[in-house]
C-alpha positions, 0 to 999 in steps of 0.5 A: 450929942457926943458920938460915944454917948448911947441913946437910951430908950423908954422900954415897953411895958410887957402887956399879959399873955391871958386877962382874967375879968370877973364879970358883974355876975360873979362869972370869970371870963378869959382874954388872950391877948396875942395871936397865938402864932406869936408865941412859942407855945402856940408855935409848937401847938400848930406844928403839932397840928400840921404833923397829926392832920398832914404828916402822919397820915402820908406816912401811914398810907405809905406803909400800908401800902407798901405792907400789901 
């Protein structure tokens, strides 16, 4: 192999986020196929989370507090 010449690489092929079936009963069933922590959406939606249930309480008791 020469020292210039690139090595070229099989792309992955990008499987789908969601996968819909239709189900012998004519019922539609949804798959996710990734952990939700590895997307950006699901990313968002946990820091989302931790801010409403730890964050905004802290800071609410804070202000109450210091309006008594």
């Amino acid at each position: 192999m020469k020292k210039n010449q690139k090595v070229v690489k099989p792309k992955k092929e990008k499987k789908p986020f969601v996968e819909t079936r239709v189900k012998p009963d004519n019922s539609i069933e949804v798959e996710f196929k990734k952990n939700p922590s590895e997307t950006i959406s699901g990313k968002i939606f946990l820091l989302l989370i931790i801010f409403g249930m730890v964050i905004m309480p802290v800071v609410l008791v804070i202000i109450l507090i210091s309006k008594a």
